[in-house]
C-alpha positions in Angstrom: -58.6 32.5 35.4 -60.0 30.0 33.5 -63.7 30.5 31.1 -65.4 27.7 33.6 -64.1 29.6 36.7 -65.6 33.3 35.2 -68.3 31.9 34.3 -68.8 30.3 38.1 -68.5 33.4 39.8 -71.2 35.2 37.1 -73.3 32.1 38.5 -72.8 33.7 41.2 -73.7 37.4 40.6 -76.8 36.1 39.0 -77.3 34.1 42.0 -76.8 37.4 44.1 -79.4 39.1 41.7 -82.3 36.7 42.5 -81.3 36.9 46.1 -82.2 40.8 45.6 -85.1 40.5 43.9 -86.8 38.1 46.1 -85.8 40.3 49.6 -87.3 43.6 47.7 -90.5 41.4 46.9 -93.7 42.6 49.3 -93.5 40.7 52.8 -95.5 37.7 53.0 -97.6 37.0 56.4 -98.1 33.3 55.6 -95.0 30.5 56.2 -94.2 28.8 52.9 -96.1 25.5 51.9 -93.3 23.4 53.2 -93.5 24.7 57.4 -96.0 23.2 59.1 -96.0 26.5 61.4 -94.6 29.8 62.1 -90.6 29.7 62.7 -90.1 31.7 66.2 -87.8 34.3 66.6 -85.1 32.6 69.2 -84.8 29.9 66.1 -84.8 32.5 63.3 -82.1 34.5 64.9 -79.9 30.7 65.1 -80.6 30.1 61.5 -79.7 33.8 60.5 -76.9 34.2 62.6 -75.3 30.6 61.5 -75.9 31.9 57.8 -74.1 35.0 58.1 -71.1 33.0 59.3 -70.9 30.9 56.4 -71.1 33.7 54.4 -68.6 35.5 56.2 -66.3 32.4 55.9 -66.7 31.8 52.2 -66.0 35.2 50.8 -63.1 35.1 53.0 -61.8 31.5 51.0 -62.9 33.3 47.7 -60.8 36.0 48.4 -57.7 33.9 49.2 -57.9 32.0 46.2 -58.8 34.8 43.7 -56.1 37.2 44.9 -54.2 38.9 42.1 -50.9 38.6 44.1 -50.9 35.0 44.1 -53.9 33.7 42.6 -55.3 29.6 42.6 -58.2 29.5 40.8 -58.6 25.8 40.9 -59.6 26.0 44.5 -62.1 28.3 44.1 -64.7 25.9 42.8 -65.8 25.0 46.4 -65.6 28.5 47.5 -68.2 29.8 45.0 -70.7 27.2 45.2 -70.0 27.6 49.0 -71.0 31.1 48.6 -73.9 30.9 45.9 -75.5 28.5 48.5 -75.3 30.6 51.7 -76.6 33.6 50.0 -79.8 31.3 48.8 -80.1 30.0 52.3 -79.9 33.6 54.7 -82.3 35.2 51.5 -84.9 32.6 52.2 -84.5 32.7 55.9 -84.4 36.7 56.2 -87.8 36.2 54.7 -89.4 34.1 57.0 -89.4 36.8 59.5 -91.7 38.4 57.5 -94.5 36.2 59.3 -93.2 38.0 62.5 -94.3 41.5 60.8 -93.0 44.2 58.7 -90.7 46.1 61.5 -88.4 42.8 62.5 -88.5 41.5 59.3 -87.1 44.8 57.6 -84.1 44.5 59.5 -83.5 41.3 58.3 -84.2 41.3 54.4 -82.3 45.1 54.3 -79.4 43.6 56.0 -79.6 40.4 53.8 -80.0 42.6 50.7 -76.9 44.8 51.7 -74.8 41.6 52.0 -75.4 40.5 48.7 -75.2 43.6 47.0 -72.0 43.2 48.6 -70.9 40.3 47.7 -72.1 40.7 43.9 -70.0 44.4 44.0 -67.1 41.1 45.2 -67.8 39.0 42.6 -68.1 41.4 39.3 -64.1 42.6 40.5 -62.8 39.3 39.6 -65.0 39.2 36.4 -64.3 42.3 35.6 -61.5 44.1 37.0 -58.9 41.1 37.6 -59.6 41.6 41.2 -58.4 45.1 41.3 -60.4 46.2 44.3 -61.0 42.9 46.4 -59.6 44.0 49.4 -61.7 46.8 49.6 -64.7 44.8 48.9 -64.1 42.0 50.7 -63.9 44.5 53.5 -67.5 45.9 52.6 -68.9 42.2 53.0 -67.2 41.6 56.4 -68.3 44.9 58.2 -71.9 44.3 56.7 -71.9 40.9 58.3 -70.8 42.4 61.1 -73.2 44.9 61.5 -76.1 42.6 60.3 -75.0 40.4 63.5 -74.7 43.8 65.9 -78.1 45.0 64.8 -80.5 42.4 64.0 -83.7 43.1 66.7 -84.7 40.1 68.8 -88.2 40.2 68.5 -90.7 42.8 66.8 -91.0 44.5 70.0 -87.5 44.6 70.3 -87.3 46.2 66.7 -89.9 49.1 67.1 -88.3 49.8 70.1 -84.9 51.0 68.2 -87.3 52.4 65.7 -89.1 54.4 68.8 -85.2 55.4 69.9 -84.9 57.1 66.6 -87.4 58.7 66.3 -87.8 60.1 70.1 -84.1 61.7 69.2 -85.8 63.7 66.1 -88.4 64.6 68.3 -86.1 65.9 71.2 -84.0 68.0 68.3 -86.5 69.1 67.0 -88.2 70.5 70.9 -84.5 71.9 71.0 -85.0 73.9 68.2 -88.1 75.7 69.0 -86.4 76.5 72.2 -83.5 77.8 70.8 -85.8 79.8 68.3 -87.6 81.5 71.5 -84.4 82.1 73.1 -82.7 83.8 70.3 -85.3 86.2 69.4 -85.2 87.1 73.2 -81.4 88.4 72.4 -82.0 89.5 68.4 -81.8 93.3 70.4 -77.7 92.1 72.1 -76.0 91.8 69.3 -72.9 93.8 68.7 -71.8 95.5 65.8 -69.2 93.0 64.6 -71.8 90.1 65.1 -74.6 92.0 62.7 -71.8 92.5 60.1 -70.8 89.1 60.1 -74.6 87.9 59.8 -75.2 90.7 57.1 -72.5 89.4 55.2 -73.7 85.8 55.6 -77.5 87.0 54.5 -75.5 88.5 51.2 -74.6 85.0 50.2 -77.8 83.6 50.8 -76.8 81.5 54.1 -77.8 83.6 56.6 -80.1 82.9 59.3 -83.9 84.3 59.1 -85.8 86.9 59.3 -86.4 88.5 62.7 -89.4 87.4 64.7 -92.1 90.3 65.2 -94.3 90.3 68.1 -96.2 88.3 67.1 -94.7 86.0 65.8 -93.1 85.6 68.8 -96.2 85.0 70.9 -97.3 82.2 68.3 -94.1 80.5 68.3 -94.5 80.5 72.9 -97.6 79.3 72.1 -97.1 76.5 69.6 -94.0 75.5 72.5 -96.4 73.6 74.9 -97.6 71.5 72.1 -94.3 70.6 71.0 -93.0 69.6 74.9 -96.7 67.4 75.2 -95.9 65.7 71.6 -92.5 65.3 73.1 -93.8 63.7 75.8 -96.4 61.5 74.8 -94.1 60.1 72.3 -91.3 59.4 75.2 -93.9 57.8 77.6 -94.9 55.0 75.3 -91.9 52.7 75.7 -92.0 53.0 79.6 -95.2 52.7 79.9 -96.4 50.5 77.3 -94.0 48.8 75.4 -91.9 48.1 78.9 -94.7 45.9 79.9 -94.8 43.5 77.2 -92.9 40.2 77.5 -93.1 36.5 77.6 -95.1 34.2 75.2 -97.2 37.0 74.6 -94.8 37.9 72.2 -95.2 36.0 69.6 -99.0 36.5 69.5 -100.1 37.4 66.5 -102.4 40.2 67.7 -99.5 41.7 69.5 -97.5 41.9 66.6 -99.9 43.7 64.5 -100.5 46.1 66.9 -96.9 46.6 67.7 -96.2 47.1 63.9 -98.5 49.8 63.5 -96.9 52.0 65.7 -93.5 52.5 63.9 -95.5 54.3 61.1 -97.4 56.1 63.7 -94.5 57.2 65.4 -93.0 58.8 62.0 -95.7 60.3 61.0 -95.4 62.6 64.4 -92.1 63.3 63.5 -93.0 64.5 60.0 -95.4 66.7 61.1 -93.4 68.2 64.3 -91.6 69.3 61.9 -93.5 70.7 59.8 -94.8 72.5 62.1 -91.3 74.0 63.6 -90.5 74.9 59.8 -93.5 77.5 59.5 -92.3 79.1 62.6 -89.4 80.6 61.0 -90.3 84.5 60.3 -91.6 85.3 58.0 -94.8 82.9 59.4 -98.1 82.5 57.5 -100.6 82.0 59.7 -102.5 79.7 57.7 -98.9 77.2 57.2 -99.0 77.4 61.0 -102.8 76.6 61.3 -102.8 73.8 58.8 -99.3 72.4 60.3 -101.0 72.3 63.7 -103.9 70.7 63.2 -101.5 68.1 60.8 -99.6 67.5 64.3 -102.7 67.1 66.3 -104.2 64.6 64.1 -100.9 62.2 63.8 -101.1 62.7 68.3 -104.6 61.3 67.9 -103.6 58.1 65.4 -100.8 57.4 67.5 -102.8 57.4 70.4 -105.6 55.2 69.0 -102.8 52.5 67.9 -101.0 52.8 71.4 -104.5 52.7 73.6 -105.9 49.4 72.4 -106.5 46.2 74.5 -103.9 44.3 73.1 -101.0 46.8 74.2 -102.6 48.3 77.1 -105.5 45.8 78.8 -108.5 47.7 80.0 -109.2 47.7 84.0 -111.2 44.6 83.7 -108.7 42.3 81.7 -105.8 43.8 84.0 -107.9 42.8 87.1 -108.5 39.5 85.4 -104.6 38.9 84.4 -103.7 40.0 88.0 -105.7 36.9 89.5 -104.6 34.8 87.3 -101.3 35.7 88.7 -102.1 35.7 92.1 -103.8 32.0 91.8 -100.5 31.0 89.9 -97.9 32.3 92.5 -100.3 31.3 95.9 -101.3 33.9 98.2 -98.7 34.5 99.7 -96.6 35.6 96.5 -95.9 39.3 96.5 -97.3 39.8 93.0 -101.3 39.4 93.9 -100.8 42.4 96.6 -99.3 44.9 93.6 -101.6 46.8 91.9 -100.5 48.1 88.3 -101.3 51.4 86.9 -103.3 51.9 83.9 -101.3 54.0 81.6 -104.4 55.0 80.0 -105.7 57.7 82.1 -102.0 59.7 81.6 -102.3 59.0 77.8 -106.1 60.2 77.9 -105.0 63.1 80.0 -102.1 64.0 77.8 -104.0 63.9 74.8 -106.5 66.5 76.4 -103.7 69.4 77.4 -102.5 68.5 73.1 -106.0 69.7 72.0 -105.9 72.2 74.8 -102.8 73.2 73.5 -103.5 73.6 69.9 -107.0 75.6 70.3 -104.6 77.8 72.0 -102.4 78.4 69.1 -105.5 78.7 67.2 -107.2 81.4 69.2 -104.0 83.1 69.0 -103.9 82.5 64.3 -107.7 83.3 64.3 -107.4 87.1 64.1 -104.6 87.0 61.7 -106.4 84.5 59.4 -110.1 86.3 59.8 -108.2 89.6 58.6 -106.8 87.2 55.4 -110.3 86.5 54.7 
């Protein structure tokens, strides 16, 4: 390979390089100078799945030119600056989701950032290595491009609903393992013989299991167990409920998509502390780790529910009422939507907040003796 072609494809890291730095660069809410408006998502999908294509399709030419079995490095001109221009192109277009909010457009820089990590990993093999390990790199690109195309959210609605799907999973492990802690200290008295030697041997490495539960400990752990099912559940209903409801031009509202953004945080921030919660519950338990945890939980319940009860994602009685006739007017009156009467989702989130509170005083009434004897 000739000086001018090396020093093409380094071009061509470096142009993978910028590419990086721009998609780690803080996300922008504003279109650049030169859009007279915000791109929508249907047309920012086009753009970014077209991109990906060409990408796809020039590290595939690179690759058959650069090949160290039969190499022809004069046709790889075309190839690179092929290349060097597509990644330039999805980089600027993966950011112009940005002004669709953080949660879509995170899918699309990390998946753009990935690809060119990629395809720089492609590039310095050639430079560096005489192509040693292009297949397997080459390889790397394609199934990133792949999976960039697989994954990429519609919308930001459709994007913190996979994040939701995530998390609910942690949530539901998590509800599984306070059962299973509940259930196991109702058997800790069955074991046989050989089953205590095998866990004593276990605890001898340091990988056992814990300690037993006392009494208790016990009751704490069936009482912190009603607040882990309504956290459960709270969590579960928002997508149904809520989220399920939202479509149409509504979409791209700006309000919408700030309210819909703040919710993936939300959402985490239960899990974090779920589990937090379900980690001081292992024996030995310190009453005040399982006070603090608690009240931890209930406070990250209450955010999410303040971000998930608002009038942009769930219209109060009056704007539903109002909606509903404009409906009704639309369709004529004999249309079969002015005669249906939706549900306000409030009252069950209201009502499910109440039995959380309810549900942590009770863990607390059961910690207070225990921490007033501490004191």
């Amino acid at each position: 390979m000739s000086e001018s072609q090396l020093l093409d494809l380094e071009k061509g890291m470096f142009t993978c390089s910028a590419a990086i730095d721009a998609l780690r660069r803080p996300l922008s809410s504003t279109p650049p100078a030169q859009l007279s408006e915000r791109p929508s998502c249907p047309v920012l999908q086009k753009d970014y799945q077209s991109l990906l294509t060409l990408v796809y399709t020039s590290t595939t030419k690179l690759t058959l030119v650069l090949r160290p079995s039969a190499p022809y490095p004069k046709a790889a001109l075309a190839p690179i600056a092929d290349l060097g221009t597509s990644i330039t192109s999805l980089t600027a277009c993966a950011t112009l989701f940005d002004a669709h909010g953080e949660t879509l457009s995170s899918y699309a820089r990390q998946a753009a950032l990935d690809i060119c990590e990629a395809v720089s990993s492609l590039a310095e093999t050639f430079v560096d290595e005489g192509g040693k390990e292009y297949l397997v790199r080459t390889g790397t690109v394609h199934d990133l491009i792949e999976k960039a195309r697989r994954e990429l959210p519609v919308d930001t609605l459709d994007a913190v609903k996979r994040r939701w799907k995530v998390d609910r999973g942690m949530l539901e492990d998590t509800l599984d393992e306070i059962n299973s802690m509940i259930e196991d200290a109702g058997h800790e008295g069955e074991q046989d013989q050989d089953e205590e030697g095998f866990n004593e041997e276990w605890d001898e490495l340091g990988l056992g299991s814990s300690k037993k539960m006392s009494e208790a400990e016990l009751e704490c752990t069936k009482k912190v167990q009603p607040l882990v099912r309504f956290a459960t559940l709270f969590h579960k209903r928002v997508v149904p409920d809520v989220l399920a409801g939202l479509s149409g031009p509504q979409l791209e509202s700006s309000d919408l998509i700030s309210a819909l953004d703040a919710l993936p945080s939300r959402s985490h921030a239960v899990v974090v502390a779920l589990e937090e919660v379900v980690a001081t519950l292992y024996a030995p338990q310190n009453p005040a780790s399982v006070a603090s945890a608690v009240a931890a939980l209930t406070e990250s319940l209450r955010a999410l529910h303040a971000s998930v009860i608002t009038n942009v994602l769930v219209p109060s009685d009056a704007d539903l009422a109002q909606r509903m006739s404009a409906l009704s007017v639309v369709q004529g009156d004999g249309g079969k939507a002015g005669g249906e009467t939706k549900k306000d989702p409030r009252k069950w989130f209201d009502a499910c907040l109440a039995q959380i509170d309810k549900s942590a005083k009770a863990v607390d009434d059961v910690l207070s003796p225990y921490s007033a004897n501490s004191t």
